[in-house]
N, C-alpha and C positions, 0 to 999 in steps of 0.2 A: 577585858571583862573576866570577872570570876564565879567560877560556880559557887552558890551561895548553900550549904545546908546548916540549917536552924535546928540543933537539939530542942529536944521538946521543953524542957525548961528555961531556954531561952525565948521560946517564941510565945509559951508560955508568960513571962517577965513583960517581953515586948507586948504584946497582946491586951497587958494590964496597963501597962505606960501609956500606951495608943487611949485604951479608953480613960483612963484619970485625966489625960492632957486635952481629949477632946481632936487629937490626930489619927489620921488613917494609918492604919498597920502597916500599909506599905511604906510611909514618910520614915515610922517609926524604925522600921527596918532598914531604907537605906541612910538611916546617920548612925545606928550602930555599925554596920556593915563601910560607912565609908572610913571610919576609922583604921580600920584592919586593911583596908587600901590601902591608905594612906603608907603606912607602916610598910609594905609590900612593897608599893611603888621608888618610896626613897632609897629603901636598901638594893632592888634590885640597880639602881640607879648606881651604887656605887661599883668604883672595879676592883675586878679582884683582886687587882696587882697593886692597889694602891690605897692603906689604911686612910689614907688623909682624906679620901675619895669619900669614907663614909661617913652619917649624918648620924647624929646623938638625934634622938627622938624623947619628946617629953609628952603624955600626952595626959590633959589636968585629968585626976581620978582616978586613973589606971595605971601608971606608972610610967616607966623609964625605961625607951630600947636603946642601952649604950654599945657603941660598938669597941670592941674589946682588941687590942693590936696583938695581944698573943693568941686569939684566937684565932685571928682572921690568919697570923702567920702558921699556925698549926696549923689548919684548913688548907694555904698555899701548897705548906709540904707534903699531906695526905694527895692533894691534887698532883704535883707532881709527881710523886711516886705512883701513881697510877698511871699517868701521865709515860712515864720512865716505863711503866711493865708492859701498856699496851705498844711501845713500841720497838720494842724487844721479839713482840711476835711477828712470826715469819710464817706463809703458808709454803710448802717446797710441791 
């Protein structure tokens, strides 16, 4: 479950959708809001360790979440290196 905050011009936008469509504001909110799930749920889905792992997302109107192998590899190596510094510390 995620916590949902609606900018006012979005809820605003929704609020007009809802009444032109003749659906309750809540419907209308959660199928924008399931999109952005959506999106969440498959990337967290992928591993870290493994580009192949992740899922190109298309979604009609909005666009394209591609996932990128020199990022995710830049991402790997920042994680490691942190990875690397916290264990490097020692309490005596």
């Amino acid at each position: 479950m995620y916590i949902r905050t609606v900018p006012k011009e979005i809820k605003d936008l929704l609020h007009k959708i809802a009444k032109e469509q003749g659906y309750e504001y809540k419907l209308v909110e959660d199928v924008y809001f399931q999109e952005f799930e959506f999106v969440a749920d498959q990337m967290a889905m992928g591993d870290r360790r493994n580009y192949d792992s992740y899922q190109n997302i298309l979604l009609k109107y909005l666009g394209s979440f591609i996932s990128n192998e020199k990022h995710i590899n830049k991402l790997i190596e920042i994680g490691d290196a942190k990875d690397d510094k916290d264990d490097k510390i020692s309490i005596q």
